[in-house]
MARKOLLUM-7952 format. One record per residue (C-alpha): residue in three letters; chain; x, y, z. Coordinates in Angstrom, 2 decimals. Layout:
REM MARKOLLUM-7952
ATOM residu chaine      c1      c2      c3
ATOM    ALA      A       X       Y       Z
...
//
This chain:
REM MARKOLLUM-7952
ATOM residu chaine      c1      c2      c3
ATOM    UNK      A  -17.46   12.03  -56.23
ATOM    UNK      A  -16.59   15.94  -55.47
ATOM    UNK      A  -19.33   17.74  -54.65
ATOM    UNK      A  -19.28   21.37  -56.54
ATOM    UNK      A  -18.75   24.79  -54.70
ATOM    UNK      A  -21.12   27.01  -54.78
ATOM    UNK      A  -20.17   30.64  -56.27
ATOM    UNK      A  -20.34   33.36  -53.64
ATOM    UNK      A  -20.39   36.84  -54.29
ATOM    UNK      A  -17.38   39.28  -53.54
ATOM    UNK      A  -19.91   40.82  -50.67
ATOM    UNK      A  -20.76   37.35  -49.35
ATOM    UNK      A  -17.09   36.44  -49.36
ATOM    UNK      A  -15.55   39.53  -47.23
ATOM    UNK      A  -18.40   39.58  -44.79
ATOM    UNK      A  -17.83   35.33  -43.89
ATOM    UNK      A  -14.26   36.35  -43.59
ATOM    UNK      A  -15.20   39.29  -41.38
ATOM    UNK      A  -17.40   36.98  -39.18
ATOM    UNK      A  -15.19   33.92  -39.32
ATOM    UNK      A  -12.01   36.01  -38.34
ATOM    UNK      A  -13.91   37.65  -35.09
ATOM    UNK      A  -15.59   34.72  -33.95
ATOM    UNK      A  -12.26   32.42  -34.54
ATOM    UNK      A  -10.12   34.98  -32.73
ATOM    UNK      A  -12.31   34.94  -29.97
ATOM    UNK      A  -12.35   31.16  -29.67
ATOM    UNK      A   -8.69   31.44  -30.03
ATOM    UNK      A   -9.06   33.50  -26.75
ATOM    UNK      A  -10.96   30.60  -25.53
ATOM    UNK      A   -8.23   28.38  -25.79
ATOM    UNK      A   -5.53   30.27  -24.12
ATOM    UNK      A   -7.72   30.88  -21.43
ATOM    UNK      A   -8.47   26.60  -20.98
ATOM    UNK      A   -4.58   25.76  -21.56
ATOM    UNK      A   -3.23   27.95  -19.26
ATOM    UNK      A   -3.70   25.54  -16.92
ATOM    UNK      A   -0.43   23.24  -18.29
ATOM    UNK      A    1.66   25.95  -17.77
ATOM    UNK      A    0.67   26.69  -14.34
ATOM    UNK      A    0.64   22.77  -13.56
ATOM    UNK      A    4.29   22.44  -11.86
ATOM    UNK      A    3.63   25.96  -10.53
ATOM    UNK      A    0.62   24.70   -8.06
ATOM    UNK      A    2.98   21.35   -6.82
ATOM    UNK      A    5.85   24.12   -6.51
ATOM    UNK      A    3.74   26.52   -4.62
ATOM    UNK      A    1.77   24.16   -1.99
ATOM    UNK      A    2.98   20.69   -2.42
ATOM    UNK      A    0.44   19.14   -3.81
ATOM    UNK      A    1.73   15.96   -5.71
ATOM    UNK      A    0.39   15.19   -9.34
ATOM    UNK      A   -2.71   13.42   -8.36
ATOM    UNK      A   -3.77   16.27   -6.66
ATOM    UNK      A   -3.23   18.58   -9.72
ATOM    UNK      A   -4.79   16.00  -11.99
ATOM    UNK      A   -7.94   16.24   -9.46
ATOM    UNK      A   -8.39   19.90  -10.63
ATOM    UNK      A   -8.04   18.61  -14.68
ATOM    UNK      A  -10.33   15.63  -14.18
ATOM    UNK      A  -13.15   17.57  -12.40
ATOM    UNK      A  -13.13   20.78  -15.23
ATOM    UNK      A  -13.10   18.37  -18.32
ATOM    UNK      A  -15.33   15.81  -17.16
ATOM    UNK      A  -18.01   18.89  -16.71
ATOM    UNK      A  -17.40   20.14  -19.74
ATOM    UNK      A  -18.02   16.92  -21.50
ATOM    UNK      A  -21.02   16.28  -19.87
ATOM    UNK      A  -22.04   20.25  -20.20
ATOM    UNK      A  -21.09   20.13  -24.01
ATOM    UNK      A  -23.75   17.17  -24.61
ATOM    UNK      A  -26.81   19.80  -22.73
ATOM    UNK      A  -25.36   23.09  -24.26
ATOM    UNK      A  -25.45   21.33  -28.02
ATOM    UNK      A  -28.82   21.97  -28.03
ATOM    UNK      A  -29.66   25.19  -26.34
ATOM    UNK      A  -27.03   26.35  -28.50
ATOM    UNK      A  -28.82   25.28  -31.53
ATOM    UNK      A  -32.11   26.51  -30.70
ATOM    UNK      A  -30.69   29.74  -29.06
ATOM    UNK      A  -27.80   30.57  -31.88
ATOM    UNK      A  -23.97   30.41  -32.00
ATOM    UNK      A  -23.55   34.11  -31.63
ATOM    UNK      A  -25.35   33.88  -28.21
ATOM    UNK      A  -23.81   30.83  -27.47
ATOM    UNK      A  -20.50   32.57  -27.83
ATOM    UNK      A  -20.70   35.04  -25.99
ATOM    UNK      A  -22.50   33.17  -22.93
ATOM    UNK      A  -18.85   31.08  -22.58
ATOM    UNK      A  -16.77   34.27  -23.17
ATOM    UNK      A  -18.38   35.60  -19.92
ATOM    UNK      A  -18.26   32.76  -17.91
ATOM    UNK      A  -14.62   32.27  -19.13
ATOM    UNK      A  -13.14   35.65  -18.26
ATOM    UNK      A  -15.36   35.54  -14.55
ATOM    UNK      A  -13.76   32.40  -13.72
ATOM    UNK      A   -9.93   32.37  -14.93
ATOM    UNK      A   -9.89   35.66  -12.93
ATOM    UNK      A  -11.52   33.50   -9.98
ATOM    UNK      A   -9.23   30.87  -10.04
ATOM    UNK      A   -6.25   33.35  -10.18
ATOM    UNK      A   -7.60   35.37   -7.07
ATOM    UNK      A   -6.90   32.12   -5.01
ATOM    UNK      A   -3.50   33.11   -5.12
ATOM    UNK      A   -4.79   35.68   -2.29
ATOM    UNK      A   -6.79   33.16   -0.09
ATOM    UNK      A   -4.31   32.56    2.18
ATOM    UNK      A   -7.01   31.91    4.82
ATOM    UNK      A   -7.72   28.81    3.01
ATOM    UNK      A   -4.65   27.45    3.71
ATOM    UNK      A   -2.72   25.00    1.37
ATOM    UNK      A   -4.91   21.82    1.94
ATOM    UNK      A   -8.38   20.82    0.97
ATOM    UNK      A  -10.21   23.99    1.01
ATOM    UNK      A   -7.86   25.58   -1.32
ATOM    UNK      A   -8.09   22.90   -3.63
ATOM    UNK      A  -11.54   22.80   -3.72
ATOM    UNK      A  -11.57   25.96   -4.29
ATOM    UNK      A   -9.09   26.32   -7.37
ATOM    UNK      A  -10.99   23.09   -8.78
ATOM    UNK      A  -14.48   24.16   -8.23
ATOM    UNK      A  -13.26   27.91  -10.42
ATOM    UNK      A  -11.58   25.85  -12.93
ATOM    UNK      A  -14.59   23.37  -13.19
ATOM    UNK      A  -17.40   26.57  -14.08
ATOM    UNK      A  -14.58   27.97  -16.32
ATOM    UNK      A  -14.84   24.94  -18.33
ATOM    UNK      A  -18.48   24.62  -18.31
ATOM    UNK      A  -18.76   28.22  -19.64
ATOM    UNK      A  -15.71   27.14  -22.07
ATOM    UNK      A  -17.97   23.83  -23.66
ATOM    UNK      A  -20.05   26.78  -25.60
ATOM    UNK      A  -17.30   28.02  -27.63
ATOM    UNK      A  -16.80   25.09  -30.05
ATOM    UNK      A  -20.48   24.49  -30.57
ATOM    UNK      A  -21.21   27.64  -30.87
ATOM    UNK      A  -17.86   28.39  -33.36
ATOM    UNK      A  -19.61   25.21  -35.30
ATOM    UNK      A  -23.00   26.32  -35.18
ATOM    UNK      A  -21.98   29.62  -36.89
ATOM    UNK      A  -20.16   28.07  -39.29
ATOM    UNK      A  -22.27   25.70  -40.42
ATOM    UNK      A  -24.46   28.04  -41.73
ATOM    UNK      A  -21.62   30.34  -43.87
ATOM    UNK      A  -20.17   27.40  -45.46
ATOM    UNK      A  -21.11   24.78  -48.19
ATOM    UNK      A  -20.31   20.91  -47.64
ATOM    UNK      A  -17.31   20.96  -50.28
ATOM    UNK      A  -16.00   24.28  -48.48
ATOM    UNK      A  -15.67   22.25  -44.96
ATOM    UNK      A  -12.40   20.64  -45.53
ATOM    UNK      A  -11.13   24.45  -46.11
ATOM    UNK      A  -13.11   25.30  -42.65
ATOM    UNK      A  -11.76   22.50  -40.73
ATOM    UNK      A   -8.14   23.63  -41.48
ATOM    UNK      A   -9.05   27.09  -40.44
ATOM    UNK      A  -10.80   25.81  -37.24
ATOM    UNK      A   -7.48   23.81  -36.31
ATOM    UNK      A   -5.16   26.62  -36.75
ATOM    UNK      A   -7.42   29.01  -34.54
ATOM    UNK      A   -7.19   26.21  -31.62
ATOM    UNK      A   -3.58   25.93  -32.71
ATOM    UNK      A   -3.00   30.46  -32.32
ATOM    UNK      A   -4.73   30.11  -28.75
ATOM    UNK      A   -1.76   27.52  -27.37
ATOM    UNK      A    0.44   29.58  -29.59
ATOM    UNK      A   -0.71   32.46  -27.14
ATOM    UNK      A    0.18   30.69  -24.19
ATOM    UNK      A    2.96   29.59  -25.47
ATOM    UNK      A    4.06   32.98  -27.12
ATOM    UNK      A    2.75   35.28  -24.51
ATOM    UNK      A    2.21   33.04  -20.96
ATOM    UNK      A    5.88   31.69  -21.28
ATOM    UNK      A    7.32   34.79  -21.96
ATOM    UNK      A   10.64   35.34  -19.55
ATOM    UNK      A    8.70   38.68  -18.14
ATOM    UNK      A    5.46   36.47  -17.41
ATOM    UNK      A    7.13   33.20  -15.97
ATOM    UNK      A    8.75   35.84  -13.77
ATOM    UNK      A    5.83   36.78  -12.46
ATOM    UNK      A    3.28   34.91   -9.69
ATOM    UNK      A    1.37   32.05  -11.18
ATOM    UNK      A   -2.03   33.66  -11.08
ATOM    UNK      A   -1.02   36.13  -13.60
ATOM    UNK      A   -1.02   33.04  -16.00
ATOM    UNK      A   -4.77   33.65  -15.52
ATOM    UNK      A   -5.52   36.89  -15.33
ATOM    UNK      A   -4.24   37.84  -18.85
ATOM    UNK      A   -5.97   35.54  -21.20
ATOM    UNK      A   -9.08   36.62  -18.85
ATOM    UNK      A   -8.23   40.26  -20.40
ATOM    UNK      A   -7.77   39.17  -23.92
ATOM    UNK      A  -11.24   37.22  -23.54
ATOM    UNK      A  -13.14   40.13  -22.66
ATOM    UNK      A  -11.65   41.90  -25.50
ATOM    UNK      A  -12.77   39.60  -28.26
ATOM    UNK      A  -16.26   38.83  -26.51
ATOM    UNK      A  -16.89   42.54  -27.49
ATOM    UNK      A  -15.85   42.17  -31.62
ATOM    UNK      A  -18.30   39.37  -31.12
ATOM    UNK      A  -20.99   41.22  -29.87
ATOM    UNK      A  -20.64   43.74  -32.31
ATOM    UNK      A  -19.37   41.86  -35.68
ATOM    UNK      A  -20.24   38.23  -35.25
ATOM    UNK      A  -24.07   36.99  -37.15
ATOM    UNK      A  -25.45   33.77  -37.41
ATOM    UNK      A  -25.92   33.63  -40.55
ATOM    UNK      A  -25.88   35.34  -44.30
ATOM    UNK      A  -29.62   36.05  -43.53
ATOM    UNK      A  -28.95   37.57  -40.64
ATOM    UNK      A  -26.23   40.01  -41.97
ATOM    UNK      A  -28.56   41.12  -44.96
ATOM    UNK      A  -27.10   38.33  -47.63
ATOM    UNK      A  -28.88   35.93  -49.27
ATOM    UNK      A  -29.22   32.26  -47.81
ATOM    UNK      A  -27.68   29.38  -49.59
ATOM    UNK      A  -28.35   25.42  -49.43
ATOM    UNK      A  -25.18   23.44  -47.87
ATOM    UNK      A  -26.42   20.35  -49.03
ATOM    UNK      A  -25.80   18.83  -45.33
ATOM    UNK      A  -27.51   16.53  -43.24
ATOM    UNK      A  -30.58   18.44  -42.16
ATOM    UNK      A  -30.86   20.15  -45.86
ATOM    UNK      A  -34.49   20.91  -46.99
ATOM    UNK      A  -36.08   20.39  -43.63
ATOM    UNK      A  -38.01   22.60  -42.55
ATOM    UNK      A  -39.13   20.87  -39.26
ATOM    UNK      A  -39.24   23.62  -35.88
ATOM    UNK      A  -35.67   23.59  -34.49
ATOM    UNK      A  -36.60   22.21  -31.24
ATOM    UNK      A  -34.66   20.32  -28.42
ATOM    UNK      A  -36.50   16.90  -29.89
ATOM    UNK      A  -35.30   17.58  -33.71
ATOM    UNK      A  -31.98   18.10  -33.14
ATOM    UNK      A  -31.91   14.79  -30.53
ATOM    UNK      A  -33.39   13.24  -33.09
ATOM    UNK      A  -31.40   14.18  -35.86
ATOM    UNK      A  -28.55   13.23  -34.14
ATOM    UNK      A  -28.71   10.73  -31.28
ATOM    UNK      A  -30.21    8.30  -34.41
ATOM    UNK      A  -27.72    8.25  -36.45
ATOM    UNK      A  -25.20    5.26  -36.53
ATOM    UNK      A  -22.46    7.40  -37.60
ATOM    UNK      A  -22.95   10.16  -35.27
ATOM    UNK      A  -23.22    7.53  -32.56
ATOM    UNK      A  -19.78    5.87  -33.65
ATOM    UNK      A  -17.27    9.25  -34.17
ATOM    UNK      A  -18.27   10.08  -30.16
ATOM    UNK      A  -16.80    6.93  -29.47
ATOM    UNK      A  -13.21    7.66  -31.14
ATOM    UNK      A  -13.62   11.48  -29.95
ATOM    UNK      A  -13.31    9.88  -26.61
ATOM    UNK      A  -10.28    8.39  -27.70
ATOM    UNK      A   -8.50   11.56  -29.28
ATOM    UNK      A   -9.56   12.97  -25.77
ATOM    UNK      A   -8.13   10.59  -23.82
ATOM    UNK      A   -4.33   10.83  -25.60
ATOM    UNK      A   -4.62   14.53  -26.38
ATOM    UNK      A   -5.56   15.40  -22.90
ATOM    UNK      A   -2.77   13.20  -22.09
ATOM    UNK      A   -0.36   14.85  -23.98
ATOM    UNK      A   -1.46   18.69  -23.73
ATOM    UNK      A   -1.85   18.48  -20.09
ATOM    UNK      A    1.51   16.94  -19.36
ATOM    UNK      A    3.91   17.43  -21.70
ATOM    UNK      A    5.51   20.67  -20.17
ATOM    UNK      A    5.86   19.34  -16.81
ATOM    UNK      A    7.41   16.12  -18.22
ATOM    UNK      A    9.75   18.73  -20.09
ATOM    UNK      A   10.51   20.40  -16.33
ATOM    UNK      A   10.95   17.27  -15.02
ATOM    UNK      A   12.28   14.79  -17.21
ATOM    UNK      A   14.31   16.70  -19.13
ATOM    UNK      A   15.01   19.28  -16.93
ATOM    UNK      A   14.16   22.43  -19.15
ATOM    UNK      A   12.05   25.11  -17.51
ATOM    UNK      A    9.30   26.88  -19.29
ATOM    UNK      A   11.63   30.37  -19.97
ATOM    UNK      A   14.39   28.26  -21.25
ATOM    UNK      A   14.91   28.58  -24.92
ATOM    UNK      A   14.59   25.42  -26.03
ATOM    UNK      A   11.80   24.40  -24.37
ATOM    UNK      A   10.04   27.84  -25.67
ATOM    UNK      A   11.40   27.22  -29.44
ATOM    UNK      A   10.14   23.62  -29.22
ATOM    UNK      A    7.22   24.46  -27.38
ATOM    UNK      A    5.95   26.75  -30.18
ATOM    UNK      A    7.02   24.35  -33.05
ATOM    UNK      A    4.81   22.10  -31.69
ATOM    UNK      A    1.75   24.51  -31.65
ATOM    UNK      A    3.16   25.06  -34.97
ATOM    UNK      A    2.22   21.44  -36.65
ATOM    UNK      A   -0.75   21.61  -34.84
ATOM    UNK      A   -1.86   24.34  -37.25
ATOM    UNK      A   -0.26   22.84  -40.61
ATOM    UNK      A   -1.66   19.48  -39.48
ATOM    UNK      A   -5.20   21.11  -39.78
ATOM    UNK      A   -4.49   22.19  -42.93
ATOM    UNK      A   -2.95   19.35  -44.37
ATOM    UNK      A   -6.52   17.38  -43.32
ATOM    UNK      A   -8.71   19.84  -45.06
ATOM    UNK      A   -5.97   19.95  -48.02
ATOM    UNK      A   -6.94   15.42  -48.04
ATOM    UNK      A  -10.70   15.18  -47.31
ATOM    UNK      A  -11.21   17.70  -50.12
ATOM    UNK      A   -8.86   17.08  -52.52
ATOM    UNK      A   -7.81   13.44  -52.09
ATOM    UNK      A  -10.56   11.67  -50.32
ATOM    UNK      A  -13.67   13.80  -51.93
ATOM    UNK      A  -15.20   15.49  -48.88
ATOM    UNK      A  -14.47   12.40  -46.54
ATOM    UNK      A  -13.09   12.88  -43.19
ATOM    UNK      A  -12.84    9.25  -41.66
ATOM    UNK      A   -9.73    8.33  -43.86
ATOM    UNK      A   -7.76   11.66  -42.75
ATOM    UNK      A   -8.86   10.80  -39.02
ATOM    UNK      A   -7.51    7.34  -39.45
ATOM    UNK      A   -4.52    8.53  -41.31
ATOM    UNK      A   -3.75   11.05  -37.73
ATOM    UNK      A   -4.71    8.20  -35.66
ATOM    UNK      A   -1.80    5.85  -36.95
ATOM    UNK      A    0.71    8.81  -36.56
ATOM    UNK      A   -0.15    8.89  -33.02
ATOM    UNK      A    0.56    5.18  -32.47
ATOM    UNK      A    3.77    5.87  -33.83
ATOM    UNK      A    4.64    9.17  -31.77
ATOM    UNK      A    3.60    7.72  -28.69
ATOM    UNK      A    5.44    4.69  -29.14
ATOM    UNK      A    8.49    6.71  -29.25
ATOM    UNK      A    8.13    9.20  -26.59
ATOM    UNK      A    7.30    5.82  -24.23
ATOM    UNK      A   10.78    4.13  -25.46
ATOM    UNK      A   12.25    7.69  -25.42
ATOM    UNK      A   15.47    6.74  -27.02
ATOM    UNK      A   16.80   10.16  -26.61
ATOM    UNK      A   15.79   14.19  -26.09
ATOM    UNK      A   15.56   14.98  -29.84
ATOM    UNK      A   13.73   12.16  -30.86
ATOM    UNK      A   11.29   12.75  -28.19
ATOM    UNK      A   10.70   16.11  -29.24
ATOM    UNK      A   10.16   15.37  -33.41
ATOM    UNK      A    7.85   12.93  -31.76
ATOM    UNK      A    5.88   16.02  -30.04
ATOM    UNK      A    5.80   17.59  -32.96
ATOM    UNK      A    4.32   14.73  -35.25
ATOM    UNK      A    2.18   14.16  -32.68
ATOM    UNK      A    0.59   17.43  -31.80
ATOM    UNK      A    0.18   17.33  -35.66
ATOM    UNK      A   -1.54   14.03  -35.77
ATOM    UNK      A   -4.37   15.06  -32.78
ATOM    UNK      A   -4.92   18.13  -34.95
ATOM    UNK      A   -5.45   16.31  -37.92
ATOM    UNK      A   -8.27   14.03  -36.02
ATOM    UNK      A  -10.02   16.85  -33.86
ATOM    UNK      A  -10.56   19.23  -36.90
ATOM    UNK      A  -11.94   16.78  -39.20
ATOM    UNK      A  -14.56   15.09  -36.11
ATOM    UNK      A  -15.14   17.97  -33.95
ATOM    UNK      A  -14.92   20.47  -36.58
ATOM    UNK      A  -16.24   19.64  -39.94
ATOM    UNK      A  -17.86   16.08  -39.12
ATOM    UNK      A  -19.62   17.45  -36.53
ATOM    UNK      A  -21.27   20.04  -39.35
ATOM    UNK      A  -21.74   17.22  -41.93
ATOM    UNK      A  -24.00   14.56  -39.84
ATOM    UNK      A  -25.97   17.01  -37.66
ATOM    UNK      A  -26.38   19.66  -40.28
ATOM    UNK      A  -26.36   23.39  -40.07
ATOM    UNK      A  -30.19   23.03  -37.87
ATOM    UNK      A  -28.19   20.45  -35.48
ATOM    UNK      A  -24.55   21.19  -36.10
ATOM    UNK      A  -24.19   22.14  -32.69
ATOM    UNK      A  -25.65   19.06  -30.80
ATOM    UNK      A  -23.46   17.15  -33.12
ATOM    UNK      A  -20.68   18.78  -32.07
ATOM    UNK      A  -21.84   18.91  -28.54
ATOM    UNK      A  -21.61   15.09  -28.60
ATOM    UNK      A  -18.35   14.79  -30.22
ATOM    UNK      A  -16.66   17.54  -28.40
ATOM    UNK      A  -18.37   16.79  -25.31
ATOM    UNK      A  -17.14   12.60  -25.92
ATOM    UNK      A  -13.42   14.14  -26.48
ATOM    UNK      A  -13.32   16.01  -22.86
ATOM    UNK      A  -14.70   12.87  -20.96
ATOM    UNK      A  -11.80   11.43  -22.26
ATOM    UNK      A   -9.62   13.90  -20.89
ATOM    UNK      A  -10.80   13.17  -17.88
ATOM    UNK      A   -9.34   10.33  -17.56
ATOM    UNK      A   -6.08   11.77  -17.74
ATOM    UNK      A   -6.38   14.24  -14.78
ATOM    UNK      A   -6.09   12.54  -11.36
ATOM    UNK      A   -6.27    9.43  -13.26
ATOM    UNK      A   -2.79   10.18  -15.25
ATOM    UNK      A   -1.44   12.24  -12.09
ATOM    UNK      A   -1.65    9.06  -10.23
ATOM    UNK      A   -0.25    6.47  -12.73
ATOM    UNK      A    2.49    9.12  -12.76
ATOM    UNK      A    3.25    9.06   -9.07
ATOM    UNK      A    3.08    5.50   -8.68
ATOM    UNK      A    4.92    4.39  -12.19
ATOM    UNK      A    6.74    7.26  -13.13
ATOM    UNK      A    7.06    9.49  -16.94
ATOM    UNK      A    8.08    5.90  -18.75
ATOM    UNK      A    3.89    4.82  -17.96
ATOM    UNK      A    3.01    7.96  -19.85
ATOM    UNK      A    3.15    7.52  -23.53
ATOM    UNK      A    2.49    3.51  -23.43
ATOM    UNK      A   -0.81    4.46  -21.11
ATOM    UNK      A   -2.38    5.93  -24.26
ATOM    UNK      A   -1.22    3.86  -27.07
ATOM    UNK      A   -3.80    1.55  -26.97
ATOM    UNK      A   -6.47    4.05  -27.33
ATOM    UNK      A   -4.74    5.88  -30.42
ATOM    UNK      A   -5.61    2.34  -32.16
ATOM    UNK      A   -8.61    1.74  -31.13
ATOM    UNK      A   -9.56    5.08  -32.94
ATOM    UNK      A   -7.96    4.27  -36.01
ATOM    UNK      A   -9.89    0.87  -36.38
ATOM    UNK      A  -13.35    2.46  -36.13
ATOM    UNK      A  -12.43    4.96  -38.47
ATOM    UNK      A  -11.78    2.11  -40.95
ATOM    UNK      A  -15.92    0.86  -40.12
ATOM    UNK      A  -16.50    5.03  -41.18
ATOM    UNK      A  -14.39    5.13  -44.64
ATOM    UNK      A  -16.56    5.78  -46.85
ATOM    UNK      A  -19.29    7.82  -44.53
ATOM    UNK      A  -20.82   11.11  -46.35
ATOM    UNK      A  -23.21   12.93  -45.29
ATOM    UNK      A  -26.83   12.65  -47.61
ATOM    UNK      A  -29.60   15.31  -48.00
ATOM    UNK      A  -32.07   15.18  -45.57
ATOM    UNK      A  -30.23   12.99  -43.15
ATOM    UNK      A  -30.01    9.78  -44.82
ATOM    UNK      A  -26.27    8.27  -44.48
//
């Protein structure tokens, strides 16, 4: 059964949108400031001949950290506030993608270990201060919108990941920037981060309370408590729960193919179809797959709403079984074009899954008082399994070669779809009961 919406005053309404828009730019800054990276990938092998193992060593490090990171910083970001939260990972963020893009200028380094290191321990506190962003963009949120207005918030939170690789895509693969030294890649979405960090600070609240509006029941899992918001509530409210114990568990498995894919996909454009980042088809196809990214998160808000009353485990599974069907083509890879519509379903498909269990589930089962550890553990789940497809994926790919890729992740693309089916009918009930 739909759950009614509650009525919100004109005033309430223009100053969520006013918060919402400011805090999702910003995480859209976020973004373009983590995927960089894929864009630079071939760049780093080009510039000192490291192999794709080597590269991958630099993804596996950063995303296993912030995995681990996102399951700590769930709570202090619950206790502590989104807003603060927010603006504690724009920080780090800008610091460190201008760190890693000053090691350009280490010469003294060398090309070997040290300057590895280097580049992956900067990358590595990036992401770290980059795990606050979604938690705190959740914990926010959580608080500004109802349970029946979530499916509308998860598309919204999928097309703001979606504008930050549109960015990249837009901006970082630009003829004029491609033209320019890798590093640069780095500097400018550390720019663009500062900028937004600042709108946060000055427009961004926690809450309706805390902008001078009335408070408003979401009817979510932590509704009517009134229990201390400590470190033990919220790892209570969470870490009991069978449900938020079983989505971590197929986040790990949207990690490990969407890492897989996001990470990779433009150097197996340079490389296996020989298309450079400023050529014009890669850059029109490169943004039409950001592209269904963004209507894939709306078309899952448009279903758990509208079609599956305020569920999100049948739109997961629904992405889930796209992906087996992508990746299965881009593995056969009967030709160019078919790879590519398979990119674009695809991209589609992962956004589909990630804004329904990052983004709204994630608000349902922990609640607005423990959205954020939720999310923490589902986010946090989703970049362990990228981490698998750093060094691990760099070195399947030097050994195998680009026809391992897509059949390496297949498997795990299923695997998520069947525990959604065990989820189907999951809701979130007042006061934490499931």
């Amino acid at each position: 059964m739909a759950l009614a919406t509650p009525l919100h005053t004109p005033q309430f309404k223009n100053r969520r949108t006013m918060n919402w828009l400011v805090l999702g730019l910003t995480y859209a800054a976020m973004y373009m400031a983590r995927y960089n990276f894929p864009l630079a990938n071939k760049a780093l092998s080009d510039a000192y001949g490291w192999d794709k193992a080597q590269v991958g060593l630099i993804i596996t490090t950063a995303t296993l950290i912030y995995g681990i990171s996102a399951l700590f910083n769930g709570p202090i970001a619950d206790r502590f506030g989104g807003r603060r939260a927010m603006l504690i990972g724009a920080t780090g963020a800008f610091v460190f993608n201008v760190m890693f893009g000053l090691g350009a200028y280490l010469g003294v380094l060398g090309t070997g270990p040290v300057l590895l290191g280097y580049l992956a321990s900067m990358w590595t506190l990036n992401m770290y201060f980059q795990s606050y962003s979604a938690l705190a963009l959740i914990k926010v949120n959580s608080g500004w919108f109802h349970v029946s207005e979530r499916g509308v918030f998860s598309a919204i939170f999928g097309s703001m990941i979606q504008s930050g690789r549109f960015l990249v895509f837009l901006l970082l693969a630009a003829p004029v920037v491609i033209a320019l030294p890798w590093q640069w890649r780095f500097f400018i979405p550390a720019a663009i981060v500062a900028g937004m960090a600042l709108f946060t600070f000055f427009v961004v609240q926690d809450s309706p309370k805390d902008a001078g509006l009335p408070d408003f029941d979401a009817l979510d899992a932590t509704s009517g408590d009134t229990e201390k918001i400590t470190f033990s509530y919220v790892a209570r409210k969470v870490f009991t729960n069978p449900i938020a114990i079983t989505i971590p568990v197929a986040e790990f498995c949207t990690g490990l193919v969407r890492g897989g894919f996001e990470q990779w996909f433009p150097r197996y454009m340079q490389e296996v179809q020989h298309l450079e980042l400023n050529n014009p088809v890669f850059q029109k196809n490169a943004l039409l797959v950001v592209g269904a990214g963004i209507v894939g998160a709306f078309i899952a808000g448009f279903a758990s709403d509208k079609l599956f009353g305020h569920r999100r485990p049948p739109v997961a599974f629904i992405g889930y079984v796209l992906q087996v069907i992508c990746l299965t083509i881009v593995w056969k890879a009967p030709s160019m074009e078919l790879v590519i519509a398979a990119f674009v379903v695809n991209s589609l498909a992962i956004s589909m899954v990630h804004s329904m269990l990052s983004g709204t589930a994630s608000m349902d089962f922990g609640g607005k008082r423990a959205a954020a550890t939720a999310a923490g553990m589902f986010d946090g789940m989703q970049y362990i399994g990228q981490s698998f497809v750093g060094w691990g994926m760099g070195m399947l790919l030097d050994t195998f070669g680009w026809g391992a890729w897509g059949s390496s992740m297949l498997g795990f693309a299923g695997l998520g779809a069947v525990l959604m089916l065990f989820l189907w009918n999951a809701r979130p009930s007042r006061g934490g009961g499931h």
